[in-house]
C-alpha positions, 0 to 999 in steps of 0.5 A: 462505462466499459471499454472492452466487452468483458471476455472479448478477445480483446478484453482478454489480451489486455487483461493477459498485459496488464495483470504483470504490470499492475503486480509490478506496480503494486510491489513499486508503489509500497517500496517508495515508502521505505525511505521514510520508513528508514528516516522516521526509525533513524532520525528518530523525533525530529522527523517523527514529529513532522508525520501525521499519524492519523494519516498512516493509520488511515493509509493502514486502515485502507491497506487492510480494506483492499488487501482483503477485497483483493483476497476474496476477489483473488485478485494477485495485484490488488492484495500482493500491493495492499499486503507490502502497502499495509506492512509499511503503512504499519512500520511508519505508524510505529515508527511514529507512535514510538519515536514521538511518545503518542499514545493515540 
């Protein structure tokens, strides 16, 4: 059920504030995985081996999905957070496959 009657004024102003807020939120969301991003390259196996890689790779996978609905939707918050959350997701998935020797 929709609130707002697609193209209604009021649809449109809410549109117009929460377009920035969600590019905002799409660049957040991805940062807060660089953290472990430094973690998982600078402790090397000891934090590695305590990650999933099934669940990066999944969180990759999904990243690319919406990066590309976002891209042919042209819909700047979708693909700009997907874009940065595929580029971590991958650096962690990386990071584990290389400091835990994983071949799968």
């Amino acid at each position: 059920m929709y609130l707002l009657k697609t193209g209604s004024p009021t649809h449109l102003r809410a549109l117009r504030v929460f377009e920035p807020l969600m590019v905002a939120a799409g660049i957040v969301t991805p940062i807060a995985t660089v953290p472990s991003i430094f973690k998982v390259y600078l402790t090397h196996s000891q934090f590695a081996s305590g990650l999933s890689l099934i669940t990066w790779s999944f969180y990759s996978a999904s990243s690319l999905l919406w990066l590309v609905y976002g891209l042919l939707n042209r819909k700047p918050p979708i693909f700009i957070g997907n874009g940065l959350g595929l580029l971590t997701n991958l650096l962690m998935v990386n990071g584990i496959l290389v400091h835990t020797g994983r071949t799968y």
